[in-house]
C-alpha positions in Angstrom: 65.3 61.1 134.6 68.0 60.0 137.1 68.3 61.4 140.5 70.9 63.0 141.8 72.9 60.7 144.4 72.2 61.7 148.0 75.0 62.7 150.6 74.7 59.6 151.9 75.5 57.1 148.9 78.9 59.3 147.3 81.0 62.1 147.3 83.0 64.2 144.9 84.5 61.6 142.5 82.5 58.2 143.4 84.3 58.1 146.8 81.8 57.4 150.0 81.6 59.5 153.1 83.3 56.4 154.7 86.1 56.4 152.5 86.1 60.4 152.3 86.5 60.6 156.7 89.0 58.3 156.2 90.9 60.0 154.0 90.4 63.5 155.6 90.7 61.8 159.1 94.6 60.8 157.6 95.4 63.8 156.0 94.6 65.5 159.5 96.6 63.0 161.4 99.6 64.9 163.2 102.1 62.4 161.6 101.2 63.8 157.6 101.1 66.8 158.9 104.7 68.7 158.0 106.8 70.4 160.6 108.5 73.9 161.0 111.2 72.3 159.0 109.8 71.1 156.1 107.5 74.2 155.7 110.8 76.7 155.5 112.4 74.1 153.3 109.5 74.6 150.9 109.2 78.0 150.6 113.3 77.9 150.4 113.3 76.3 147.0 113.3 77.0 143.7 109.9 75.8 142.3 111.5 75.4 138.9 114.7 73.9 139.1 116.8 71.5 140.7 120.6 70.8 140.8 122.3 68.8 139.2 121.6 65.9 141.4 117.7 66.1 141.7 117.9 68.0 145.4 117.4 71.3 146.7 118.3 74.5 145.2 118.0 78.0 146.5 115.0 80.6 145.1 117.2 83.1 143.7 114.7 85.6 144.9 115.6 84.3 148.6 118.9 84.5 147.4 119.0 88.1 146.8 116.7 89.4 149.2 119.3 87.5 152.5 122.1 89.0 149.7 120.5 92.9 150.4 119.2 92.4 153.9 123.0 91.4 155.0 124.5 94.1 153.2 122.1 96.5 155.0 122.5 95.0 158.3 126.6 95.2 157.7 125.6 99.4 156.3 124.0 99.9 159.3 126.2 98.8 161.8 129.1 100.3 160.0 128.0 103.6 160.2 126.4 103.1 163.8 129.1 101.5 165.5 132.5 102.2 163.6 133.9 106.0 164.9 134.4 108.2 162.4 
């Protein structure tokens, strides 16, 4: 019977701790890390599509819940601001 490898000599798919801190100490680095930005621009898009040039297209969920939170917003201050 084989033993099973220690902590010491690999990791999760043959990779050693070295290589594993390395890897984790990267990923953690501030530069991978995205921004603000690129977090909203991510959440923005359409998981399933693009256009027709490969970029970004609007979730049509996003699309229609800006679509009914403007034309509450424009409801609101209609009847709150306009003198009937």
């Amino acid at each position: 019977m084989s033993q099973p490898p220690s902590s010491s000599e690999t990791t999760t798919e043959g990779g050693s701790e070295a290589d594993v801190g390395r890897l984790l100490r990267r990923y953690l680095a501030k530069e991978t890390q995205p921004g603000f930005g690129k977090h909203l621009f991510a959440k923005l898009q359409d998981p399933f599509a693009r256009n027709a040039h490969g970029g970004f297209k609007l979730s049509a969920l996003w699309a229609g819940l800006v679509s009914l939170a403007g034309f509450a917003l424009l409801v609101f201050l209609y009847f709150n601001l306009a003198k009937i």
